[in-house]
Residue, then its C-alpha position, 0 to 999 in steps of 0.5 A: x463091605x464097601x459093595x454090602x453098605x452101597x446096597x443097603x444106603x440104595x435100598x434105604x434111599x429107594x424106600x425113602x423116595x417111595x415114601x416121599x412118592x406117595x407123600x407127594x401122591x396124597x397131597x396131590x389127590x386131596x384137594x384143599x377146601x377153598x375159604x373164602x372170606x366172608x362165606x361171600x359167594x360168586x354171584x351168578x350171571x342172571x344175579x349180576x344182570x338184575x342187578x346191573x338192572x336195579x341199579x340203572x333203575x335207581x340211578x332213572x329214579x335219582x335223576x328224577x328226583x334231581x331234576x325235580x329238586x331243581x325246577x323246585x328250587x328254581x320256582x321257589x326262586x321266582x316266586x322269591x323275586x316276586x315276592x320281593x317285587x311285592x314288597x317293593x311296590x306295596x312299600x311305595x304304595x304305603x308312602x305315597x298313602x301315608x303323603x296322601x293321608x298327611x296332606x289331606x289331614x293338613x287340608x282338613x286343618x286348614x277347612x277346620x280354622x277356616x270354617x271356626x273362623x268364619x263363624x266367629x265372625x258371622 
């Protein structure tokens, strides 16, 4: 009985590795479907070069645009300076006119009282 029940727990556990056998040979055979996030793509080399491409072409253009800003920047800066140099000279200007003006007023002043006070007495 002992020989009868070591047969039949063999054939039973046969049957149960062939079931796991072909278990494990239907998982091995299917693939699984990869999914990426984002449905993102890999992209392809003659993408990546072109695109390596843009992107120095952007950043020529940038440092174009930068060096432009600076000299720009800086002529904005010394047309400043001379303005303000301007400023400067046509305020000394303006107050050595406005001493002229004053002193040539008091001169008339004084031509005036002179030429009234001369014909008084005339």
């Amino acid at each position: 009985m002992a020989n009868l029940k070591s047969k039949e727990g063999g054939k039973i556990m046969a049957k149960k590795i062939k079931k796991v056998k072909a278990k494990v040979k239907k998982v091995k055979t299917k693939p699984k479907k990869v999914v990426r996030s984002g449905g993102a793509r890999k992209p392809k080399k003659n993408e990546v070069a072109l695109l390596k491409q843009q992107m120095a072409k952007l950043r020529r253009e940038s440092n174009a645009k930068e060096a432009e800003m600076n000299r720009l920047r800086e002529e904005v800066e010394y047309k400043n300076r001379q303005l303000a140099s301007k400023d400067v000279d046509m305020e000394t200007y303006k107050k050595a006119t406005e001493e002229k003006i004053f002193q040539l007023e008091a001169k008339v002043k004084e031509l005036e009282g002179k030429i009234g006070g001369s014909s008084l007495t005339l």
